[in-house]
MIVEX-164859 format. One line per 5 residues: number of its first residue (from 1); for each residue z, y, x of N, C-alpha, C, CB. Coordinates in steps of 0.2 Angstrom, whole numbers, padded with zeros to 4 digits, always signed. Glycine has a CB too. Example, Ala and Ser with C-alpha at 12.3 -4.5 7.8 and 13.67 -1.06 7.14 Angstrom:
1> +0039/-0028/+0066/+0039/-0022/+0062/+0039/-0016/+0066/+0045/-0022/+0057 | +0035/-0011/+0064/+0036/-0005/+0068/+0039/+0000/+0064/+0029/-0003/+0070
This chain:
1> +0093/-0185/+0298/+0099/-0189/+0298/+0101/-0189/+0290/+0105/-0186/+0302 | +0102/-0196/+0287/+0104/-0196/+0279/+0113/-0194/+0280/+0102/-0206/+0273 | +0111/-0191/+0274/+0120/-0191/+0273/+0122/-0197/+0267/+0122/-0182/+0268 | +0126/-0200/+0267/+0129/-0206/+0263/+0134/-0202/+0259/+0132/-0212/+0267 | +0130/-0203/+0253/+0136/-0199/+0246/+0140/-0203/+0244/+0133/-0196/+0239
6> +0146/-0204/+0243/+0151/-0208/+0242/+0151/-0207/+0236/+0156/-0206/+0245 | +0151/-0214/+0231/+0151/-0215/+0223/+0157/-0212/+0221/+0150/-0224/+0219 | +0155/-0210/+0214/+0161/-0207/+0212/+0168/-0212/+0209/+0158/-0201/+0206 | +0173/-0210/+0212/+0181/-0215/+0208/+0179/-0219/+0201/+0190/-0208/+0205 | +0178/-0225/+0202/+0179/-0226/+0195/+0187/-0224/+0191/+0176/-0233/+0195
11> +0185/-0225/+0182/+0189/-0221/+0178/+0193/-0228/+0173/+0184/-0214/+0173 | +0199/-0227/+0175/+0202/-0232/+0170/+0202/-0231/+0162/+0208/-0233/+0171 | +0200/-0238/+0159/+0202/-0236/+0152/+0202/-0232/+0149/+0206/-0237/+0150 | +0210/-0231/+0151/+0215/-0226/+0147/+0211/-0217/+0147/+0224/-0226/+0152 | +0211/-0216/+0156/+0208/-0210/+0157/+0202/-0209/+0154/+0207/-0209/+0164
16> +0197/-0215/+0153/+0190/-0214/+0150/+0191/-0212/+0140/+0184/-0223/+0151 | +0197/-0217/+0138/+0197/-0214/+0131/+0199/-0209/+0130/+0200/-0217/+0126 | +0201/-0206/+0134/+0205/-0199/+0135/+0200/-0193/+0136/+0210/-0200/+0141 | +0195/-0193/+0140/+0189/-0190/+0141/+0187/-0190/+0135/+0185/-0192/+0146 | +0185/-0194/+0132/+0179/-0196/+0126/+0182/-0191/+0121/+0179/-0206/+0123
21> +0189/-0193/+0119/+0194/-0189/+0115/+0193/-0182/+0115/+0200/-0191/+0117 | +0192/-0180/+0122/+0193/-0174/+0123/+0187/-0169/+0124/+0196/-0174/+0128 | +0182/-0174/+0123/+0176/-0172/+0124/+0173/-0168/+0117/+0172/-0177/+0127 | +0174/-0173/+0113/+0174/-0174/+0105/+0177/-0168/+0103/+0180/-0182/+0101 | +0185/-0167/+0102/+0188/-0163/+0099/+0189/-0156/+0102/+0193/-0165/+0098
26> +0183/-0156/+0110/+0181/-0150/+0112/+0174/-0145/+0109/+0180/-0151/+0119 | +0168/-0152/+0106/+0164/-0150/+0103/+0164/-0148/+0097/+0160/-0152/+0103 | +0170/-0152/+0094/+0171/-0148/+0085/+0174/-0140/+0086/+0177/-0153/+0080 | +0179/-0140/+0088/+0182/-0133/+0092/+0176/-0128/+0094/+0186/-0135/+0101 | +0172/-0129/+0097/+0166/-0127/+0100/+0164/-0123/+0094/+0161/-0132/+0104
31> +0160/-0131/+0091/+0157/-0129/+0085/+0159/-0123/+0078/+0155/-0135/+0082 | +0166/-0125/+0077/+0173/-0120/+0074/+0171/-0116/+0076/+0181/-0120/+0075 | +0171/-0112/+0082/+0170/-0106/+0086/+0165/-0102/+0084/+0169/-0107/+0093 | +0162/-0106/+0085/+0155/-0100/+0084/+0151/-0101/+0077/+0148/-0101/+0090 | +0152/-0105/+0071/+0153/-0104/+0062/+0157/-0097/+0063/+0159/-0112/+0055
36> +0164/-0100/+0064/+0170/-0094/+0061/+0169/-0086/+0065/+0180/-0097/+0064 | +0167/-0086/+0072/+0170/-0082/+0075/+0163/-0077/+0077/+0174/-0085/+0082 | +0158/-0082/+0077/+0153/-0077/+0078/+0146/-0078/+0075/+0152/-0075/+0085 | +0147/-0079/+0066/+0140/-0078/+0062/+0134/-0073/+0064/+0141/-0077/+0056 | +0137/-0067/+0066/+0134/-0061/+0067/+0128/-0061/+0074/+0141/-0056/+0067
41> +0130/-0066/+0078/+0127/-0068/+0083/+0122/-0073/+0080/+0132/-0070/+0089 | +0125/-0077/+0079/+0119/-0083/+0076/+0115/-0080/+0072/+0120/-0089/+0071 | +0118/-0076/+0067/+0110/-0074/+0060/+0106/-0069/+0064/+0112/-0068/+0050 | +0108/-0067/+0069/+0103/-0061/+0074/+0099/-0065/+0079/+0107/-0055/+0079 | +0100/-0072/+0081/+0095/-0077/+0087/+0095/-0079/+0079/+0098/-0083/+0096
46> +0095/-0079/+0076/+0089/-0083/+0067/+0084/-0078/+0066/+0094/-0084/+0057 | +0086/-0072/+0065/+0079/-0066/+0062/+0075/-0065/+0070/+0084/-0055/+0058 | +0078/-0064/+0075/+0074/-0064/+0079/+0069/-0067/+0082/+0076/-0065/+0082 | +0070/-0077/+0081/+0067/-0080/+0084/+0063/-0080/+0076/+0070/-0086/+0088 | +0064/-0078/+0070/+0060/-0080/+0065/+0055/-0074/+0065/+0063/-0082/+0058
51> +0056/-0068/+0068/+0051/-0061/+0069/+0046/-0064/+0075/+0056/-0053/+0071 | +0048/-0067/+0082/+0045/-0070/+0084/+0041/-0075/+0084/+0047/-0072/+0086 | +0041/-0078/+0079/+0035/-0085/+0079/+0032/-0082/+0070/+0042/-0096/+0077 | +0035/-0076/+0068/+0030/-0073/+0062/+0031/-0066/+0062/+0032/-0076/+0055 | +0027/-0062/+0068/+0027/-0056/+0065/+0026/-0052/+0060/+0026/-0055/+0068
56> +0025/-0056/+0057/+0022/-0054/+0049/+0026/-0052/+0045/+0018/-0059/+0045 | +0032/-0053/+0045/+0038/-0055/+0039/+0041/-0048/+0042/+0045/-0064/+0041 | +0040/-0045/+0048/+0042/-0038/+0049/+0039/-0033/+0044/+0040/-0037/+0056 | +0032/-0034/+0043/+0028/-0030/+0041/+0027/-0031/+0035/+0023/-0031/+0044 | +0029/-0036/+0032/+0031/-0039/+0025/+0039/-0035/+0023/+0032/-0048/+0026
61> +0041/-0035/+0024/+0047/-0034/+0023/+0048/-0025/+0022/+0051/-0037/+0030 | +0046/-0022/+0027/+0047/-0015/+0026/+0040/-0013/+0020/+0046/-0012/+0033 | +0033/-0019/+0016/+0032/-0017/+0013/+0037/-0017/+0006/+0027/-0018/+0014 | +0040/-0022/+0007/+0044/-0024/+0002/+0048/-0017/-0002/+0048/-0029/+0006 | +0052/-0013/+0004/+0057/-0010/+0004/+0053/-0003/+0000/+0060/-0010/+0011
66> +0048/-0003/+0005/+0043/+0005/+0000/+0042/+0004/-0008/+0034/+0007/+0004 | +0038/-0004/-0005/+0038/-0005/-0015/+0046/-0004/-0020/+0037/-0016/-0016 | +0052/-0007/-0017/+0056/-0004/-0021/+0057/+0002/-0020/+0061/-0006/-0022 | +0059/+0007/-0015/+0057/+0014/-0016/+0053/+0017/-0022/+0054/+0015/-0009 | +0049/+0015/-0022/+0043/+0019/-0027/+0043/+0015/-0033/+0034/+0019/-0023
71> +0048/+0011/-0035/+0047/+0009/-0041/+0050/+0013/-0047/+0048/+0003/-0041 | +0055/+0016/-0045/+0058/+0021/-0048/+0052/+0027/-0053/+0061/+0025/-0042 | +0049/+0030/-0048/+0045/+0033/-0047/+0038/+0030/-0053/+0045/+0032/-0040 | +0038/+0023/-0049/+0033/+0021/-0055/+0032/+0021/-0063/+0032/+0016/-0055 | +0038/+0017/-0064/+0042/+0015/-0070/+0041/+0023/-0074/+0049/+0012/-0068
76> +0046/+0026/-0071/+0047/+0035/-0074/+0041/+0037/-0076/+0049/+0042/-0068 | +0034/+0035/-0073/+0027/+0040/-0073/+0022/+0037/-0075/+0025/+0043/-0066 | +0023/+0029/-0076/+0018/+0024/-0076/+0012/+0028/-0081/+0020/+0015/-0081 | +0013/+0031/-0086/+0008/+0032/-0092/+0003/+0039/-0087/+0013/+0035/-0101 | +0006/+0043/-0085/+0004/+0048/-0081/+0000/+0048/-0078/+0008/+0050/-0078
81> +0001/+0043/-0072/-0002/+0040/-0066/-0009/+0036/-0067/+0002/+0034/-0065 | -0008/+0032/-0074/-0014/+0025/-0074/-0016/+0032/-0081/-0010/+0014/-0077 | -0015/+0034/-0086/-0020/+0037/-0090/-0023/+0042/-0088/-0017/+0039/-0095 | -0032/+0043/-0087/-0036/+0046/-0084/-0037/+0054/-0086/-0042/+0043/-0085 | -0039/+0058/-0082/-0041/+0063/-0084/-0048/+0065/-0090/-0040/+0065/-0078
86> -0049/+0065/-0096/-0055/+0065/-0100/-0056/+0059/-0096/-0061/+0071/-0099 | -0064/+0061/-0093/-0067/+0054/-0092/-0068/+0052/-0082/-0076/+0054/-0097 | -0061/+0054/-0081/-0062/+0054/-0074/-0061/+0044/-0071/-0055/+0061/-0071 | -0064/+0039/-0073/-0063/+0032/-0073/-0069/+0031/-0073/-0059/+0028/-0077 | -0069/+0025/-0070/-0072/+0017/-0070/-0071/+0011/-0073/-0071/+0015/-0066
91> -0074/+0008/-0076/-0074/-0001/-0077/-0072/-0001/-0085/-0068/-0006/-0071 | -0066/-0007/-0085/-0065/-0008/-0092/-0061/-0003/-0096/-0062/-0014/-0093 | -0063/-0002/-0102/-0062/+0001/-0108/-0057/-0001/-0108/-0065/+0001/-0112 | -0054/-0007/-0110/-0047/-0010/-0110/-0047/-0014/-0103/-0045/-0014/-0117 | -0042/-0011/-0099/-0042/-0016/-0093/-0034/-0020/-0095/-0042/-0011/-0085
96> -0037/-0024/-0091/-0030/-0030/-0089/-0024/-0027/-0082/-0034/-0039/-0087 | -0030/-0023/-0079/-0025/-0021/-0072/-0030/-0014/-0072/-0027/-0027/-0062 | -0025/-0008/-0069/-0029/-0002/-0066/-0027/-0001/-0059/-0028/+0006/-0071 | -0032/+0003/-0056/-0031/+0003/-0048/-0033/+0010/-0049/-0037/-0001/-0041 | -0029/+0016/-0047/-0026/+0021/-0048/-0029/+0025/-0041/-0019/+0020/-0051
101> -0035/+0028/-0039/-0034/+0031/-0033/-0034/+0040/-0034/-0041/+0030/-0029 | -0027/+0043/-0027/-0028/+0051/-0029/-0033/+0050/-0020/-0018/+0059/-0031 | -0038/+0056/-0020/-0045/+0056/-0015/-0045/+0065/-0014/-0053/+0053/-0020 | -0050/+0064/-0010/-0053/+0071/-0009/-0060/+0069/-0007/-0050/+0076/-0002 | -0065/+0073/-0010/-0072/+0073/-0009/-0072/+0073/-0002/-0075/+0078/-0012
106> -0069/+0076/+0001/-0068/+0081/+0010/-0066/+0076/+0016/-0061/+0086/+0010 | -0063/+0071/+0012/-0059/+0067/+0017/-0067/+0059/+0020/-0048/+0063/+0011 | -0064/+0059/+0024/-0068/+0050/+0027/-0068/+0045/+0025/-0067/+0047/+0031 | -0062/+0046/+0024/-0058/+0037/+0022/-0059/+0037/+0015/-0047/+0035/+0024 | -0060/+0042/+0012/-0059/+0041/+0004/-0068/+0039/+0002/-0056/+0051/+0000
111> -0071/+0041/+0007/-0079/+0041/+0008/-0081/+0034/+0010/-0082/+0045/+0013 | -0075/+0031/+0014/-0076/+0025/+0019/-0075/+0021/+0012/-0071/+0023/+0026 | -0070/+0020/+0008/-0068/+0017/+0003/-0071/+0016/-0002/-0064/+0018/+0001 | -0076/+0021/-0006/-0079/+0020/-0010/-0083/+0015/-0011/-0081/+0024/-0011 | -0087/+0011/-0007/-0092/+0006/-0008/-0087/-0001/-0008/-0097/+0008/-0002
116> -0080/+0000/-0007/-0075/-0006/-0008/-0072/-0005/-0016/-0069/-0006/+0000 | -0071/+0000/-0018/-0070/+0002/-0024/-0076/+0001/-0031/-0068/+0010/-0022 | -0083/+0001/-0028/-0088/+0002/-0034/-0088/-0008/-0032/-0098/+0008/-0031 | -0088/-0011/-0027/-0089/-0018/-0025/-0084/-0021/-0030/-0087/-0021/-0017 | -0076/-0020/-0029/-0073/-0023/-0035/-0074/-0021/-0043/-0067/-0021/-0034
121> -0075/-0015/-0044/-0078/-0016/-0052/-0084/-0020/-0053/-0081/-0009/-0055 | -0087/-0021/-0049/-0094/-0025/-0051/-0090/-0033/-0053/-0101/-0026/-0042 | -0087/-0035/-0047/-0083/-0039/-0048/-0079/-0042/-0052/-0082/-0039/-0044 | -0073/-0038/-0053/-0069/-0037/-0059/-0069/-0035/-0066/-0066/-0035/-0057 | -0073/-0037/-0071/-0074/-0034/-0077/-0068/-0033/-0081/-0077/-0037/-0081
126> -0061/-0037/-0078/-0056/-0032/-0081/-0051/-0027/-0078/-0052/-0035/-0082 | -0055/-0025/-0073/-0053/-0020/-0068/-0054/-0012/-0074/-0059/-0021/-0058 | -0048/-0007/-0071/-0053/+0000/-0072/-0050/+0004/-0068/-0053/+0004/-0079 | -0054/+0011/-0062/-0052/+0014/-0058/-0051/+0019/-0063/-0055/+0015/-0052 | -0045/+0021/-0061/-0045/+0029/-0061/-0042/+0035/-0056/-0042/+0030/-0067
131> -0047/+0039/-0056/-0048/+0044/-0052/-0043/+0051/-0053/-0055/+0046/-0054 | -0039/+0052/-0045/-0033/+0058/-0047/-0036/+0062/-0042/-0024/+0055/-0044 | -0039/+0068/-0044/-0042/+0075/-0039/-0034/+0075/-0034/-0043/+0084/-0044 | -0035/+0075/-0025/-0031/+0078/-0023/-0033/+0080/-0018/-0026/+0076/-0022 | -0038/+0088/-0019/-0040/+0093/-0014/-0036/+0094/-0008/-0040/+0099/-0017
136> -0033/+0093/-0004/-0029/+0095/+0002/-0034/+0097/+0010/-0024/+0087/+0003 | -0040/+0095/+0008/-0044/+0099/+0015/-0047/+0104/+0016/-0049/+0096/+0018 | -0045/+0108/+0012/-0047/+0116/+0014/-0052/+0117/+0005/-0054/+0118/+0026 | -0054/+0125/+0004/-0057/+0127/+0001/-0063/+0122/-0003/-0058/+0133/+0004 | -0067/+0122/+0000/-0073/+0116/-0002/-0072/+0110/-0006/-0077/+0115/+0003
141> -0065/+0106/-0004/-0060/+0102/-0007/-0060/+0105/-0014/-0052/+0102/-0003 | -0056/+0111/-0015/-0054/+0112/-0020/-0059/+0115/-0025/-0049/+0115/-0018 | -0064/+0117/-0023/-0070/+0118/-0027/-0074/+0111/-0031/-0075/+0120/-0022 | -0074/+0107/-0027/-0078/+0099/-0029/-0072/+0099/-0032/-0080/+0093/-0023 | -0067/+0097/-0030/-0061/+0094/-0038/-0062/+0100/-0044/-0051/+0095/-0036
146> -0063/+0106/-0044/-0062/+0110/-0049/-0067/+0108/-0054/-0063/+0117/-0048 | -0072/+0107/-0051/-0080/+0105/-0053/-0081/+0098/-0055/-0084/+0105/-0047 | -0079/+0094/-0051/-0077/+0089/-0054/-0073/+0084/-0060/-0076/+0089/-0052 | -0068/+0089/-0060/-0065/+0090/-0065/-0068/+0094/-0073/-0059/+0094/-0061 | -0071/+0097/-0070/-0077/+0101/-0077/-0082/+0097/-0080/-0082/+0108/-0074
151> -0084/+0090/-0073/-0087/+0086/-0075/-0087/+0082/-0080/-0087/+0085/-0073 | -0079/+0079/-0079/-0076/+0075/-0080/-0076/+0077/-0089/-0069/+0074/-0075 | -0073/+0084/-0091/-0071/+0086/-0096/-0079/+0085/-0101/-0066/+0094/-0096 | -0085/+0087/-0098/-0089/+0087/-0101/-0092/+0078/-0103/-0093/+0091/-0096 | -0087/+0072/-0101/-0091/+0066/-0102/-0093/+0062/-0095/-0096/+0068/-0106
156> -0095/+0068/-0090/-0101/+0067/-0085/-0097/+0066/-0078/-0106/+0073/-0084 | -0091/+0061/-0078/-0086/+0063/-0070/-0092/+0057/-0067/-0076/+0060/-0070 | -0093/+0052/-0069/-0097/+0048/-0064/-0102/+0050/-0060/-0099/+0044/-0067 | -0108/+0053/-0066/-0112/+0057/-0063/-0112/+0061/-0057/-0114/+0059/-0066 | -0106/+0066/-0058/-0107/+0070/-0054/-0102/+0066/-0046/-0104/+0076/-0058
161> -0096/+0062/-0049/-0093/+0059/-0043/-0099/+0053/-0036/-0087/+0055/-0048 | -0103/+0050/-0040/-0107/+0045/-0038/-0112/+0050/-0032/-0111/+0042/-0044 | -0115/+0059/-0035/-0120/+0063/-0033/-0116/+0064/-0026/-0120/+0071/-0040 | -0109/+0067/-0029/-0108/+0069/-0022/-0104/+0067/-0015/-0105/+0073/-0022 | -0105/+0060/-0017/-0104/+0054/-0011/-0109/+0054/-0008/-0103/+0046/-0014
166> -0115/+0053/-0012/-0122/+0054/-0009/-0124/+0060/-0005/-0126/+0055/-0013 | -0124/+0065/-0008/-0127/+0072/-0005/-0122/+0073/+0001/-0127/+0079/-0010 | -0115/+0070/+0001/-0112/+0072/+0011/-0105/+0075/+0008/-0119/+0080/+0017 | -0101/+0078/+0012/-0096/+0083/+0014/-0097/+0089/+0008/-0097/+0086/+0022 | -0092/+0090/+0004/-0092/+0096/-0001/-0094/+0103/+0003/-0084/+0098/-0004
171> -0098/+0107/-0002/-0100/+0111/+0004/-0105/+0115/-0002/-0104/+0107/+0012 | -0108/+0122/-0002/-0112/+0125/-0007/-0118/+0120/-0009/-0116/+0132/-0003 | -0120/+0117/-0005/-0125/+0115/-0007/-0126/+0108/-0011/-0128/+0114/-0002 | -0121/+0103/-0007/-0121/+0096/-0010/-0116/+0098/-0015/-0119/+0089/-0005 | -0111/+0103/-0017/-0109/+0105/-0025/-0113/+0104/-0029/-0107/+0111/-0025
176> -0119/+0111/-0027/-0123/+0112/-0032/-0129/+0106/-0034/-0125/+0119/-0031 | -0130/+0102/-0027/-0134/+0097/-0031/-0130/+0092/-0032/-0140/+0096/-0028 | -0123/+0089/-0034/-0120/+0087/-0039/-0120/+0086/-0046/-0117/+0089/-0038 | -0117/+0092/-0046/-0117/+0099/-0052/-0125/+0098/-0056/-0117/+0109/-0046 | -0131/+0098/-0053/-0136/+0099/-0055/-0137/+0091/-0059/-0141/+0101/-0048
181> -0137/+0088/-0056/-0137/+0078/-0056/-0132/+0078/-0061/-0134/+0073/-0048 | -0125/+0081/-0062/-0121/+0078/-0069/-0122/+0083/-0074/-0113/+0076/-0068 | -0129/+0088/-0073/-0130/+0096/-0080/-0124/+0099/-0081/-0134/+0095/-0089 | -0119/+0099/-0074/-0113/+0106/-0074/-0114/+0112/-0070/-0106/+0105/-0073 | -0112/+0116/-0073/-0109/+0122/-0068/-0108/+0121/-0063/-0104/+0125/-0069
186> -0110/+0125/-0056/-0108/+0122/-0049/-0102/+0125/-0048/-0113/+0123/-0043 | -0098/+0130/-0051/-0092/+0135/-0050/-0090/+0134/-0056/-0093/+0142/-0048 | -0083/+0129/-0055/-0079/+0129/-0060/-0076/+0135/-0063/-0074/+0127/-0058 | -0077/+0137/-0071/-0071/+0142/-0073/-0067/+0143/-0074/-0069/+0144/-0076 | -0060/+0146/-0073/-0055/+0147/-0074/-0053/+0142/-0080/-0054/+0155/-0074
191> -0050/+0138/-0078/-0047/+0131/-0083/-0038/+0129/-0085/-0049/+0124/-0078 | -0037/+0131/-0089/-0028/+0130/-0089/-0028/+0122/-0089/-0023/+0133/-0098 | -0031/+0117/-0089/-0032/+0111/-0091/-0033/+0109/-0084/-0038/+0110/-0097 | -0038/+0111/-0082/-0039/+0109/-0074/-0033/+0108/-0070/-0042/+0115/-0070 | -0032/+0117/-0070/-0027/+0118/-0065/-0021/+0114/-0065/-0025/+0124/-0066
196> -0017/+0113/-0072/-0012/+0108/-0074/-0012/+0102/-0073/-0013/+0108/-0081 | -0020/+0099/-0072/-0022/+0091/-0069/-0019/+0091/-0061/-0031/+0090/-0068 | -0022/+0098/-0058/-0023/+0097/-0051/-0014/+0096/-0051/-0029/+0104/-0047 | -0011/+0100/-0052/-0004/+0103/-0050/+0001/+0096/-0053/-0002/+0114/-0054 | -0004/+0091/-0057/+0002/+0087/-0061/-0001/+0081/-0053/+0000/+0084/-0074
201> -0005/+0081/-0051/-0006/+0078/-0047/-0005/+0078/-0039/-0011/+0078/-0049 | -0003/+0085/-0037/+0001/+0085/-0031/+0008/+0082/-0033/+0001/+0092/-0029 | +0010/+0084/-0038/+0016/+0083/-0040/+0016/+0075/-0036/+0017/+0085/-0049 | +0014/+0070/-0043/+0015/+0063/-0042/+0012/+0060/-0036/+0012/+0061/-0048 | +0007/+0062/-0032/+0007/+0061/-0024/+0012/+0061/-0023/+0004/+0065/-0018
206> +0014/+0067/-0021/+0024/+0068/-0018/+0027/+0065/-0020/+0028/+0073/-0018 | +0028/+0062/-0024/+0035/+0058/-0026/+0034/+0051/-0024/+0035/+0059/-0034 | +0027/+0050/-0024/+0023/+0041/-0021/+0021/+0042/-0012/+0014/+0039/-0026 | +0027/+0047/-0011/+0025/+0048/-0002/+0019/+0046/+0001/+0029/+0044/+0002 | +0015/+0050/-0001/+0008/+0052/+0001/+0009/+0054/+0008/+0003/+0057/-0003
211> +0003/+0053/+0012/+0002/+0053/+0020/-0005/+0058/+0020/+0002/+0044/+0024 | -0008/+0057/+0016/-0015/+0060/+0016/-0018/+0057/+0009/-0019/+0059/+0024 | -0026/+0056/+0012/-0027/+0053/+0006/-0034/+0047/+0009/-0031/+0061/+0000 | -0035/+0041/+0006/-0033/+0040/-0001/-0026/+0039/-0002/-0036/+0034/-0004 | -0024/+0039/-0006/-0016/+0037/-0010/-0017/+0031/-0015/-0013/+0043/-0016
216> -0018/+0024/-0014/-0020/+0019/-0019/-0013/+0017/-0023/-0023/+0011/-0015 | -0015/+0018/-0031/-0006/+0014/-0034/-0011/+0007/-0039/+0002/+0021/-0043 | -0009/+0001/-0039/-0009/-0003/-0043/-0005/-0007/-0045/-0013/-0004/-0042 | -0001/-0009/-0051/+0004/-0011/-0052/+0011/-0008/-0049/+0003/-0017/-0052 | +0015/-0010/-0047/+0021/-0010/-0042/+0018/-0006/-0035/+0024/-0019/-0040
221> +0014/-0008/-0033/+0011/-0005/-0026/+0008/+0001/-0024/+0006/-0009/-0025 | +0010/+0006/-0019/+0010/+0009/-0015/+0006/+0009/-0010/+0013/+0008/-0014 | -0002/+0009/-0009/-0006/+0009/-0003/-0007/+0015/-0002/-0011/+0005/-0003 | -0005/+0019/+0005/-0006/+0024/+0008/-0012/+0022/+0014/+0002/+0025/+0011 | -0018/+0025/+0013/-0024/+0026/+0016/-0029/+0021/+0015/-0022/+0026/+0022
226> -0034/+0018/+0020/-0043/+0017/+0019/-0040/+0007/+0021/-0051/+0023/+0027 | -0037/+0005/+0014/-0034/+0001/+0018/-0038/-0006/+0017/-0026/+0001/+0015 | -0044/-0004/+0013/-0049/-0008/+0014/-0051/-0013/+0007/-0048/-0012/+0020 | -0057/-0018/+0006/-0056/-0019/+0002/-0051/-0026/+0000/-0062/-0018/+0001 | -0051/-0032/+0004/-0046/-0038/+0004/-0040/-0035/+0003/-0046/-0044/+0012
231> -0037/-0029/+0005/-0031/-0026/+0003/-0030/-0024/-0006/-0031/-0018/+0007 | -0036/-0020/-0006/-0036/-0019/-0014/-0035/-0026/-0019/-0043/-0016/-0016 | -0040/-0030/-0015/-0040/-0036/-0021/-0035/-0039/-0022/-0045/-0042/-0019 | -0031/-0040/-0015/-0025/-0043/-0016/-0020/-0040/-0020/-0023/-0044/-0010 | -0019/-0033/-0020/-0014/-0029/-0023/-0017/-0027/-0031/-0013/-0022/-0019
236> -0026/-0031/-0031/-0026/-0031/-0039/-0023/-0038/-0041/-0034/-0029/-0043 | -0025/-0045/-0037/-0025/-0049/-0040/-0014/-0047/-0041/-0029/-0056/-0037 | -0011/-0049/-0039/-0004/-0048/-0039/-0002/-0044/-0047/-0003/-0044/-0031 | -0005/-0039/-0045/-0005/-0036/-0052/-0005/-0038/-0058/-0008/-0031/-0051 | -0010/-0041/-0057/-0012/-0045/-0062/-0008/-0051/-0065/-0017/-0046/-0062
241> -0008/-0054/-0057/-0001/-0060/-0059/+0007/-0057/-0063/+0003/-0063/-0051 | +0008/-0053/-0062/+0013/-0049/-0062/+0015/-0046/-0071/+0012/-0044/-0056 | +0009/-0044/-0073/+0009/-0041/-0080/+0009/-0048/-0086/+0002/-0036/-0080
């Protein structure tokens, strides 16, 4: 059985301008309401729906905030940081941009990174790495840096750094045939110079909130870990825009 819906009253004139009127001076009202009364609701469904359709701006954003964090930090220490220990570097003599890694012979990621680190100097002839010892994986860590460091003073850091990427995991052996490959001592001597490097270099980790290692600084920037090589490039080219 249909039901028969009855049209609705039609509206006089008067009563229709009256609606129209009322309808009008209920949306501006409306609109007043929620500018004046509750911005705080709208700019939170704005960052939301804009974290939504770009999660990236999240991730942006907090890198943002470390970058100024640590710029303090930078600024204070720039010469410290970027000038090498003897001949503990890579690439240009006069560079235009340095990429600043602190490492451990010991660690993976520092191992994993190296072949993205030797790729951009090939690449970049106004690139220069330089190399911060930061022993943190036990005894054999700190042997290869001591040594390394002995290298370094003798002229020979490449040699010996390039040896022991090769030969494996710090350890008696791939030390000494390091050591052998850049004609140093496989046991560092007691070094006031060393030791002063190593200890100026825990230091400036910590202050650039290190997580482990690697520890990448280039220009303004802050990369904590094996963050690869399109990371590096990007944070040299930038740098370079920037200087």
């Amino acid at each position: 059985m249909n039901e028969t819906v009855a049209p609705p009253p039609a509206r006089s004139s008067g009563t229709l301008g009256a609606a129209i009127a009322g309808g009008v001076i209920g949306s501006v009202l409306t609109a007043v309401a929620l500018i004046v009364a509750a911005p705080d609701f709208l700019a939170s469904r704005m960052v939301r729906q804009g974290l939504l359709a770009d999660p990236a701006i999240l991730s942006d954003t907090v890198d943002a905030m470390r970058d100024a964090q640590y710029q303090p930090v930078l600024q204070a220490n720039r010469a410290a940081i970027e000038t090498p220990f003897a001949s503990s570097w890579k690439g240009a003599a006069k560079p235009d941009v340095t990429l600043v890694e602190f490492y451990d012979y010991a660690c993976p990621y520092c191992k994993a990174s190296n072949p993205f680190i030797d790729r951009l100097l090939k690449e970049d002839k106004g690139l220069r790495v330089v190399y911060r010892e930061l022993p943190i994986l036990g005894p054999d860590s700190l042997t290869a840096a001591r040594v390394s460091l002995q290298a370094s003073k003798a002229g020979r850091f490449a040699q010996f750094h390039d040896a022991l990427w090769g030969a494996g995991r710090p350890a008696a052996d791939t030390i000494a045939a390091a050591s052998q490959a850049a004609a140093v001592a496989p046991a560092a001597r007691n070094d006031p110079e060393i030791e002063a490097e190593l200890k100026r270099n825990f230091g400036l980790a910590g202050q650039l909130g290190a997580t482990g290692t690697p520890l990448f600084i280039v220009g303004d920037k802050v990369l904590n870990g094996a963050v690869g090589y399109d990371a590096l490039k990007d944070a040299i080219a930038k740098a370079r825009r920037a200087s």
